[in-house]
C-alpha positions in Angstrom: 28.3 10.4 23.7 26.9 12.1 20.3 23.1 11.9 20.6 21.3 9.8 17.0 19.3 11.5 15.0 16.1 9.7 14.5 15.1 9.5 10.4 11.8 10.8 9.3 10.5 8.8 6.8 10.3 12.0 4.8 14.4 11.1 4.6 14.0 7.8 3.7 14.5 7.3 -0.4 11.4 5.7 -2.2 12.6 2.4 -3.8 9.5 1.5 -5.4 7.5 4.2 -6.5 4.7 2.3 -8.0 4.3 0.0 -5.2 1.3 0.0 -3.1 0.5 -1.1 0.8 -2.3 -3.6 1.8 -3.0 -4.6 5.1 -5.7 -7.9 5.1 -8.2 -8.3 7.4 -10.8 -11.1 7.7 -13.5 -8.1 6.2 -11.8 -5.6 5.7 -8.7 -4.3 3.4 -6.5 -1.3 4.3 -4.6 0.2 1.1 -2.1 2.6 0.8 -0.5 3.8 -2.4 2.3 7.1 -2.2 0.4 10.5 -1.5 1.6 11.8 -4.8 -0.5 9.2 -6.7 -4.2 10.2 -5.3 -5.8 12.7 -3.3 -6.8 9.9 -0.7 -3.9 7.6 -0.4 -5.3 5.3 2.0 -8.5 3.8 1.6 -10.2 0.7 3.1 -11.8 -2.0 0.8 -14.4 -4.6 1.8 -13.8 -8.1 1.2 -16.8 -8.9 -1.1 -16.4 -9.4 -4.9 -17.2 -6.0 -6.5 -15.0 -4.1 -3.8 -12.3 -6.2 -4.7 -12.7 -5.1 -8.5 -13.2 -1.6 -7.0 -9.9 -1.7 -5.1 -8.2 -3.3 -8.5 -9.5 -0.2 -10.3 -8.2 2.3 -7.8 -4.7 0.4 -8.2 -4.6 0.4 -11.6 -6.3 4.0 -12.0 -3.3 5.1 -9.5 -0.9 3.1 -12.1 0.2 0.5 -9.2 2.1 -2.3 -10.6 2.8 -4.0 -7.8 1.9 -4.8 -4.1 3.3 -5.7 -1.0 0.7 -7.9 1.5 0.5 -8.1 5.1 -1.9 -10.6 6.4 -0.9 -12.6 10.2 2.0 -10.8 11.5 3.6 -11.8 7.8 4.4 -9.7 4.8 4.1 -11.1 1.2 5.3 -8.9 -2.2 3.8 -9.4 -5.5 4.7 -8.5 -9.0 1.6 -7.5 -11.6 2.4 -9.0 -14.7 
């Protein structure tokens, strides 16, 4: 029996290149956008007001256009407009 190669991700093609990664926690907010777009690809964000404009900045800074959401075991996308 032939043994499977397991895939790296560095194999796997990127469909959405300016998509970005947030992981939502009750005060805290986990982002990750591709390692190509900043020299810190994942930061963490706290939950008040003026970090949330801080992380909007970052996204758009690191010309993000849209998001995919993970909040309760559930994921989410979203589209900027």
């Amino acid at each position: 029996m032939a043994k499977k190669r397991k895939r790296r991700c560095d194999d796997l093609p990127v469909l959405h290149p300016d998509a970005a990664g947030i992981d939502i926690g009750a005060s805290e907010l986990f982002v990750a956008v591709a390692a190509t777009r900043d020299p810190q690809p994942v930061r963490s964000f706290p939950t008040f007001t003026r970090d949330l404009h801080a992380l909007a900045d970052w996204l758009q800074h690191c010309g993000i256009r849209s998001v995919a959401m993970e909040w309760a075991m559930s994921w989410s996308a979203t589209t900027a407009t």
